[in-house]
N, C-alpha and C positions, 0 to 999 in steps of 0.2 A: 038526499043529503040529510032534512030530518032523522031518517030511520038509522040512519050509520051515525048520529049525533048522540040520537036515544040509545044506541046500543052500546056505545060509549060510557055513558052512562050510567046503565044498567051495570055495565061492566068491571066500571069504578067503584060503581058504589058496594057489590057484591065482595069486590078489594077489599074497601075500608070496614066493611061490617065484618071479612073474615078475621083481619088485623085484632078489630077492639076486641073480638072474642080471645084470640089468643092474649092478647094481653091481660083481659080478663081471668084466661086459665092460668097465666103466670102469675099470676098477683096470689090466687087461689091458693095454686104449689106450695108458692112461699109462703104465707100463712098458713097454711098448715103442716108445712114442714116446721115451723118456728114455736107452733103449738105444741107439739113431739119432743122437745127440746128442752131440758131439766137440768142444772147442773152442770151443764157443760158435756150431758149425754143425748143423744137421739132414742126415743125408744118406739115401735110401732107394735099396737097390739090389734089383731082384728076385733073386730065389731062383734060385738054380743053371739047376734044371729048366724054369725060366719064360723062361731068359734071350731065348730063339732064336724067340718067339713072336712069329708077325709080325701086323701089325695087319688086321685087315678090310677088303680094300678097297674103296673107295668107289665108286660106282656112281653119277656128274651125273646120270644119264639120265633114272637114276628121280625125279630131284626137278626137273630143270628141265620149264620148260613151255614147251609147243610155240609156234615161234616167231607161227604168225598168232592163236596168244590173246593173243600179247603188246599191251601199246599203248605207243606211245612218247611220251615230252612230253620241252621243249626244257631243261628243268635237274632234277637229278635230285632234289630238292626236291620239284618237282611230281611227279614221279611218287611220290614217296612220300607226298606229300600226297593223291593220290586213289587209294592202294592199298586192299587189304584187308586192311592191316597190323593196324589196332585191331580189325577183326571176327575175325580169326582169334586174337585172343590176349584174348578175352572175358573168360578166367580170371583175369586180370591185376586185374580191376575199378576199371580208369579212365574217367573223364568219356569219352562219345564224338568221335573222331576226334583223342583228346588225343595218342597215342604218335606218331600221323601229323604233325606238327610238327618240321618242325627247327627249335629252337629257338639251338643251337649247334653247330656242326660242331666236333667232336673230331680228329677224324683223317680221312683218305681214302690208301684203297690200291688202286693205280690199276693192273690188267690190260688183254691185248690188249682182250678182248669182254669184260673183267665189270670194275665197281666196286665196292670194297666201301667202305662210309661208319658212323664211330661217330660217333654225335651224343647231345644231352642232349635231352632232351623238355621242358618246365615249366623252372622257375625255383626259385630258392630263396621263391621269395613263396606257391607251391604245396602244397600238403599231402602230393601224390605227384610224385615224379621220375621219368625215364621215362632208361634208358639202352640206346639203341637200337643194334644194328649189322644193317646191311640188306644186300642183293646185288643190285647194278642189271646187267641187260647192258644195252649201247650200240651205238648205230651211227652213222653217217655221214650225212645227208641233207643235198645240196646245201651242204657243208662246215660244215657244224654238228654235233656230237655230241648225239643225242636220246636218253635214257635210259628204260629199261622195268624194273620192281620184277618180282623176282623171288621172294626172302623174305626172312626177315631172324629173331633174333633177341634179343626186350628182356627186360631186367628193371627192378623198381621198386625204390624205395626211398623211404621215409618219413624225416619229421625224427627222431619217438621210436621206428625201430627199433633192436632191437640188434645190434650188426655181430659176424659171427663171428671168433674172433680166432686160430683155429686155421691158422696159414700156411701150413703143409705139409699137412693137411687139404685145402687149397681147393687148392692147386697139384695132387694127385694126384687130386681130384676133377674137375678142368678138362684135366688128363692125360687122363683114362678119356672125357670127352666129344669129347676133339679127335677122334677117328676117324668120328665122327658128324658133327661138323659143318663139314665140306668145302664144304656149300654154302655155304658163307660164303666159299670160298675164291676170290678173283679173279683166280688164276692156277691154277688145277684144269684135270688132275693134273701139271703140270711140277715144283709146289711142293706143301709138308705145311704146311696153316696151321694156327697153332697160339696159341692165347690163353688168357687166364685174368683174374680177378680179385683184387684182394688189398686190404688195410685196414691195412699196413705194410710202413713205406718199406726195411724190408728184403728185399723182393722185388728192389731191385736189385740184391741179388747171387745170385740165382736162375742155378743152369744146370742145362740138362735135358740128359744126355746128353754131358756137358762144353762146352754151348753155350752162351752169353748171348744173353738177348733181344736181339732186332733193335730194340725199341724198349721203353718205357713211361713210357705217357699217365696225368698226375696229372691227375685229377678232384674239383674242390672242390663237393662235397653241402652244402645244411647247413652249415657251418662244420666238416664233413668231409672227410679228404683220401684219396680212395680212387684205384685204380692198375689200369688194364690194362697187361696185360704181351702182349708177342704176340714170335712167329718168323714172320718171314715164308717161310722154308724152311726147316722144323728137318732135319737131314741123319738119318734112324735107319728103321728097317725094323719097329721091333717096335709091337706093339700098345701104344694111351694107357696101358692100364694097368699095363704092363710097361717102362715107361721109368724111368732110373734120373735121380733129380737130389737136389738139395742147394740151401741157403739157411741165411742165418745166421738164428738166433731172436732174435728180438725180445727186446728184455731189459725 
């Protein structure tokens, strides 16, 4: 009985110690997210030592597929419609063949050999939304443009979730992923494409690097207004995570 008392215990107390820690890192966040804050802007620059850090570079090779596994069909719809876009993103847990749907075309960014396409999946009458961006290469046959799915990557969104509302949070976290995801880029490696997501409309005064976006796409969810932001060549040499930017805070 002792020993199952002790470990009680032990057990609790390991609770409470991991509590005050996090607590501790939340108190942390916010001070120094509050410290970044000037004006009624957020600005983050790295550290001295960090400055010169350049990013990973990115390697097509290893992620395209050889061109006779490819298949081509005549709109790039269909071939997204018969990809293995919803088997490879099983985790996601939508209806089958559902993210394969263009339901609405968002945007398209149009390279020599690659397209990139953001579309919506489902509808607002849906339970899940599907916010897709894919990488087709194309070619030529007999003056036609035929299109082959290359990858692509979605996220979902529901009517009752809750949308994060941390700005600069998602901007340096979309920062730190842009070195990864090149393959989305439809001008790779001439250009650095670069994206993100955000949940207020103060993303248009966003610059990375003293840049402005090249564009951004208002997205109505829900009776939600959510915002890709993208560069279609951000000009900088350092790694996602070491890129310095700024944006106002939402008031």
């Amino acid at each position: 009985m002792k020993k199952i008392l002790k470990l009680m215990l032990i057990i609790i107390g390991a609770i409470v110690s991991i509590f005050i820690a996090l607590i501790g890192i939340g108190l942390f966040v916010d001070f120094e997210y509050d410290d970044h804050i000037k004006n009624g802007r957020y600005t983050y620059v790295p550290e001295e030592e960090n400055k010169d850090n350049q990013y990973v570079e990115f390697t097509m090779s290893d992620y395209d597929k050889n061109d006779e596994m490819l298949v081509y069909y005549g709109t790039i719809e269909e071939a997204i419609l018969n990809s293995p876009l919803n088997a490879e993103n099983e985790e996601l847990s939508v209806p089958a063949d559902f993210l394969n749907h263009v339901d609405k075309i968002l945007h398209i960014w149009q390279g020599e050999d690659y397209d990139t396409i953001f579309y919506r999946a489902g509808t607002d009458k849906d339970n899940v939304q599907g916010l897709v961006m894919v990488r087709c290469k194309k070619q030529t046959q007999h003056g036609y443009i035929q299109y082959a799915f290359m990858n692509a990557s979605p996220i979902t969104t529901k009517k009752d979730r809750i949308l994060l509302d941390d700005i600069a949070e998602l901007i340096r976290s979309s920062l730190k992923m842009s070195d990864f995801q090149q393959d989305l880029n439809p001008n790779y490696p001439s250009n650095r494409f670069v994206f993100g997501y955000a949940h207020d409309k103060e993303i248009y005064s966003l610059e990375v690097e003293g840049q402005k976006p090249d564009g951004v796409i208002e997205i109505n969810v829900y009776d939600r207004t959510m915002y890709l932001w993208y560069y279609n060549d951000l000009k900088s040499n350092k790694r996602g995570d070491y890129l310095s930017y700024s944006v106002d805070v939402p008031k």
